[in-house]
Structure formats: structure tokens, C-alpha cells
Backbone as CSV, one residue per row, in Angstrom:
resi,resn,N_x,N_y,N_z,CA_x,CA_y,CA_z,C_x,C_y,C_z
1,UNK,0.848,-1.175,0.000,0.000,0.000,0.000,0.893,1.238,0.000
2,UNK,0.432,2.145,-0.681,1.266,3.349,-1.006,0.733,4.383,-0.629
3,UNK,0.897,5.691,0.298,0.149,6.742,0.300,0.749,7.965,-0.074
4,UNK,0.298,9.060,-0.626,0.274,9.749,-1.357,0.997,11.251,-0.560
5,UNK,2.529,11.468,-0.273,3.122,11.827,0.460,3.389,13.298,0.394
6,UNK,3.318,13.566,-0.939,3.099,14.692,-1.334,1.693,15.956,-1.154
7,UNK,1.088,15.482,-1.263,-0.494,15.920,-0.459,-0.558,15.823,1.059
8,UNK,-0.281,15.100,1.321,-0.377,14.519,2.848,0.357,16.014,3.741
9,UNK,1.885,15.657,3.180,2.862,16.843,3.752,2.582,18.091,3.697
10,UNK,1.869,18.830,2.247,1.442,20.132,2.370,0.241,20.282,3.453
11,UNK,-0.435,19.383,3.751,-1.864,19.635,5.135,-1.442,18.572,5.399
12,UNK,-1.561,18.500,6.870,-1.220,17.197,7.541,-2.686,16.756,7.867
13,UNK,-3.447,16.623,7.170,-4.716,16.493,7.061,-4.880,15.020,6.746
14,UNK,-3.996,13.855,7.395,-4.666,12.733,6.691,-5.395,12.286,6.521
15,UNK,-6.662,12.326,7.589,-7.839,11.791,7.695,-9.181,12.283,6.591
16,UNK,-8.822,13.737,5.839,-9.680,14.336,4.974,-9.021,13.838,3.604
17,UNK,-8.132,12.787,3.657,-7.130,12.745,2.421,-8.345,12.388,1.089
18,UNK,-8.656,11.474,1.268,-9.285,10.881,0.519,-10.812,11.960,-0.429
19,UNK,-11.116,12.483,0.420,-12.534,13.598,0.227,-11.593,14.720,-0.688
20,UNK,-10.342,15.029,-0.900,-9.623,16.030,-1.716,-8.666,15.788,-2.529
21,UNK,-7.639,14.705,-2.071,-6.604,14.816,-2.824,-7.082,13.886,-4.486
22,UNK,-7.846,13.266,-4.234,-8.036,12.798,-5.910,-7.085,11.481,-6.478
23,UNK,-5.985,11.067,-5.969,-5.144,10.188,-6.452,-5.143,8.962,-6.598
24,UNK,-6.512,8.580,-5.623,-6.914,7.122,-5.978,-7.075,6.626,-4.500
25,UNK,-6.074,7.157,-3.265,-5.789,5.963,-2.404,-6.671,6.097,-1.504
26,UNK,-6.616,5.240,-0.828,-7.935,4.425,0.382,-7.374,4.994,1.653
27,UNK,-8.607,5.421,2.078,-7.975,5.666,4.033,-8.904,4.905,4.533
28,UNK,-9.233,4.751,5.972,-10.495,4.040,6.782,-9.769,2.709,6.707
29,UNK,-10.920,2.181,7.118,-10.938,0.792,7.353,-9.788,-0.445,6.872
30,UNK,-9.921,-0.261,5.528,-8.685,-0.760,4.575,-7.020,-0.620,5.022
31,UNK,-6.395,0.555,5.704,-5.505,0.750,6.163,-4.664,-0.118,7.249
32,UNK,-3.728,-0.660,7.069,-2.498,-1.564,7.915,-1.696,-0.442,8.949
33,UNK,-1.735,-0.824,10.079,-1.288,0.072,10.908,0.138,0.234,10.835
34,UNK,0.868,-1.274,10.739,2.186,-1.896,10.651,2.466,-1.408,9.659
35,UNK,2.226,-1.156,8.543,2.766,-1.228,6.776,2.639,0.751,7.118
36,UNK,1.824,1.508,7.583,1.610,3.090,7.958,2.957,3.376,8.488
37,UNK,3.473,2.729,9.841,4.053,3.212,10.560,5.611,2.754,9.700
38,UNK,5.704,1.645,8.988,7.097,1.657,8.630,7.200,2.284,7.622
39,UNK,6.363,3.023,6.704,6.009,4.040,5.830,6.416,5.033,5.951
40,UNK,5.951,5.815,7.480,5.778,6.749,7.669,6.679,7.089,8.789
41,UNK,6.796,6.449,10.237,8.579,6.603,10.510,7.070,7.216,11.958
42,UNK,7.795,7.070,12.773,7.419,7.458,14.307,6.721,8.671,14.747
43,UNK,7.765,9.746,13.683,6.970,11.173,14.019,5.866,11.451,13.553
44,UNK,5.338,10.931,12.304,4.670,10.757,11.358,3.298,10.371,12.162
45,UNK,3.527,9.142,12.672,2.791,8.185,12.766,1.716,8.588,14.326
46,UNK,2.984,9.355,15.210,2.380,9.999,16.526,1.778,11.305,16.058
47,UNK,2.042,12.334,15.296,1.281,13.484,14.836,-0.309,13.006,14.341
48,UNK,-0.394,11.361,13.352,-1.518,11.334,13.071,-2.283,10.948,14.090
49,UNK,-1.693,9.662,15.321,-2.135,9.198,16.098,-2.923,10.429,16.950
50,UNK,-2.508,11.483,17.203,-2.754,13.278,17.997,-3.912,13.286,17.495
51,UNK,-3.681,13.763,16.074,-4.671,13.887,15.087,-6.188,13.200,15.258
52,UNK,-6.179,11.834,15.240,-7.107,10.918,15.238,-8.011,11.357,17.185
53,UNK,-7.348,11.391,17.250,-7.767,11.301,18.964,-8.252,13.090,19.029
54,UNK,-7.844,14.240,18.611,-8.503,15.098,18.787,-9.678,15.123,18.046
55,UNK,-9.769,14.345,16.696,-11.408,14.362,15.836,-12.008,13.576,16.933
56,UNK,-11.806,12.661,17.686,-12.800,12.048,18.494,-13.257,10.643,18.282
57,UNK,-12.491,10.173,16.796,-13.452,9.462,16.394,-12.375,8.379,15.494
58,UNK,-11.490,7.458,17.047,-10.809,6.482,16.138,-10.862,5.289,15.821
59,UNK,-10.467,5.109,15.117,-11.229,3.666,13.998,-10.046,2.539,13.803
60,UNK,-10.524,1.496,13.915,-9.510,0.573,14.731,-7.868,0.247,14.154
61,UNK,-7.857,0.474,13.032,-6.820,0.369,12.712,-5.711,1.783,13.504
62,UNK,-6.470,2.466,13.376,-5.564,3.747,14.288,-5.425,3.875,15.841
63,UNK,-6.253,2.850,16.432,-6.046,2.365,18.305,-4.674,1.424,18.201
64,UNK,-4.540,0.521,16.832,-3.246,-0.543,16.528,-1.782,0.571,16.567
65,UNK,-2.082,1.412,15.576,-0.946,2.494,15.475,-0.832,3.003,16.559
66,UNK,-1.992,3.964,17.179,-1.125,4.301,18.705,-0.237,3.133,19.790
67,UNK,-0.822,1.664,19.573,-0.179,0.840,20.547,1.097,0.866,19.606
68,UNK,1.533,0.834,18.196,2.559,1.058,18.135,3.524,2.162,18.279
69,UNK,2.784,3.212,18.109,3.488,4.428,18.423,4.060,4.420,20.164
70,UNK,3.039,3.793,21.059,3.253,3.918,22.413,4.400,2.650,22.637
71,UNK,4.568,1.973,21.908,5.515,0.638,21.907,6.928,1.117,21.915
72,UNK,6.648,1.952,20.747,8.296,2.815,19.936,8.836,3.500,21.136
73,UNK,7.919,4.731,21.833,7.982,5.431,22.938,8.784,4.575,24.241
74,UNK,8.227,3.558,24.627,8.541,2.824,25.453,10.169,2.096,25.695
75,UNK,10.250,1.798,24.348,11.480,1.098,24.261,12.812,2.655,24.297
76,UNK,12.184,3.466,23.437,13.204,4.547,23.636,13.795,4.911,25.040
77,UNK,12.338,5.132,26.143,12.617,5.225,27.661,13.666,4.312,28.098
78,UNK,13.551,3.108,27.518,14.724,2.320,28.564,16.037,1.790,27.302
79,UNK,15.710,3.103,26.682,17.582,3.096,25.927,17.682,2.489,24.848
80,UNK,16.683,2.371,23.874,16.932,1.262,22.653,16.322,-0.091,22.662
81,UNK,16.569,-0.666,21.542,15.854,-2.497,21.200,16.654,-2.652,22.006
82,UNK,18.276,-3.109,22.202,18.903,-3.391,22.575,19.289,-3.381,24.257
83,UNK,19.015,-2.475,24.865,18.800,-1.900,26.147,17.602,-2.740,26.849
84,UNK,16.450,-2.134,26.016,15.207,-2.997,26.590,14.865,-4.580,26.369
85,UNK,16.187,-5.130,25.588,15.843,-6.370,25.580,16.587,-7.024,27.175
86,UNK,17.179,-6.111,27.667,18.175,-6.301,28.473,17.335,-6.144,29.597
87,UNK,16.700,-5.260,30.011,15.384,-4.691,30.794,14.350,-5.470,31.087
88,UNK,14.101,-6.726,29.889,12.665,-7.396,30.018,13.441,-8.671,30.642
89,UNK,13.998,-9.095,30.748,14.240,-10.236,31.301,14.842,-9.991,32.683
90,UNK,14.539,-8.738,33.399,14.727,-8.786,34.927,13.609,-7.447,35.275
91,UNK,13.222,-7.817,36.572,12.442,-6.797,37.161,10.830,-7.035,36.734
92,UNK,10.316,-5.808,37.033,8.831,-5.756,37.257,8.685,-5.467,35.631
93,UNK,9.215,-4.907,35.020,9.001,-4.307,33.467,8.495,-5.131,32.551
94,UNK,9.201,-6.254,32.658,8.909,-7.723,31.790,7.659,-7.789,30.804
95,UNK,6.939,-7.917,31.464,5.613,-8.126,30.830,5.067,-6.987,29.560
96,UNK,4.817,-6.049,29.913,4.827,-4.649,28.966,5.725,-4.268,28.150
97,UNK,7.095,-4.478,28.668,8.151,-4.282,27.774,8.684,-5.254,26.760
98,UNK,8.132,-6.336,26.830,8.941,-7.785,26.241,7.615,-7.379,25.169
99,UNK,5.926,-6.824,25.231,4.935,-6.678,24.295,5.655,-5.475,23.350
100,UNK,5.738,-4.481,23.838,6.408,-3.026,23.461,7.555,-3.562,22.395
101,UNK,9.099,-4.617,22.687,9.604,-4.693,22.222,8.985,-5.391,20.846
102,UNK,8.020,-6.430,20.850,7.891,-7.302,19.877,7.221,-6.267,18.757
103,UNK,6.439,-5.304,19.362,5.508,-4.326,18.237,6.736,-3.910,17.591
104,UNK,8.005,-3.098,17.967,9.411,-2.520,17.553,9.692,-3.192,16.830
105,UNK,10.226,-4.066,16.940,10.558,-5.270,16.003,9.144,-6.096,14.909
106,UNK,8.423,-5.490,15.027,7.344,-5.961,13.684,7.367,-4.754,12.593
107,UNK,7.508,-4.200,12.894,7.378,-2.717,11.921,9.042,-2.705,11.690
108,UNK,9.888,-3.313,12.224,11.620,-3.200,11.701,11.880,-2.017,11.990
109,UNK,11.737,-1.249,13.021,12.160,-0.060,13.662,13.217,-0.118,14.492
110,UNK,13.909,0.951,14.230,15.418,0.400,15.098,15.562,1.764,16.005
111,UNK,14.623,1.465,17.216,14.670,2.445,18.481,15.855,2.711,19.196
């Protein structure tokens, strides 16, 4: 899936993309949260996640992206993939962080 990066960037309007820009591509329902975010890179992906949550009105593929956006976040706190792989296998963290890491590593993000 390809989205249309050039439109997007002049209004960060993604959610109206489809009602203006004309180019063909699909938003809603149809959309991969995983395939968005390695697309679109972290900053990207948390500006729309903002986005979605101030219209009021998010639609499930974009609750997936914030758990990845909040995944990315997470692992950064405790220093990297590498750091937090180090992190999940001692202490109270384990559980949340060993989930956090696996989302990082599905999208091939190198926190």
C-alpha cells in the first residue's frame, strides 16, 4: 500500500485525504497500521495518532498504530531495542516491555 506523500505533507490532514486529494488511495478501514508506521517513521505516525484522537473518532486500525506508536515510545525510555531487551528479562518491566519490544521489532524499527 502506497500513500500519497506529497499531499499529505502540504496539510497534515490525513484523515480528509481521501474527500480532496483525488489520487486514488484508500484511508479508513482498509488501512495496515504496521505497513503506515514503517512508511511513515514514528513522528509521522504519533502526529496522526494526535490527530485521530482530537477528531474524536478512532477507527480501529488507528487504536493498533497508537499501541505502536506507544511501543516505539517505550522502548526509547529504557535506551533502545537493545537496552530494553536487556530490561525485560529482569524486574517488574517484563511483561509490557517484552509486548512493546515485539511491536518494535514488527514494523523493523530500530529504536
Amino acid at each position: 500500500m502506497r500513500w500519497c506523500r506529497e499531499r499529505t505533507q502540504q496539510s497534515f490532514s490525513f484523515r480528509v485525504h481521501a474527500d480532496w486529494c483525488g489520487c486514488g488511495e484508500s484511508w479508513g478501514w482498509g488501512v495496515n497500521a504496521v505497513e503506515f508506521f514503517k512508511e511513515w517513521g514514528y513522528d509521522h505516525s504519533k502526529k496522526y495518532v494526535e490527530l485521530a484522537q482530537s477528531e474524536g473518532d478512532i477507527l480501529p486500525w488507528e487504536v493498533e498504530l497508537k499501541r505502536l506508536v506507544n511501543s516505539w515510545r517505550i522502548v526509547q525510555s529504557f535506551g533502545g531495542l537493545s537496552d530494553s531487551k536487556v530490561y525485560s528479562k529482569m524486574g517488574r518491566h517484563y511483561k509490557y516491555l517484552k509486548r512493546a519490544i515485539a511491536d518494535v521489532e514488527s514494523v523493523g524499527a530500530v529504536a
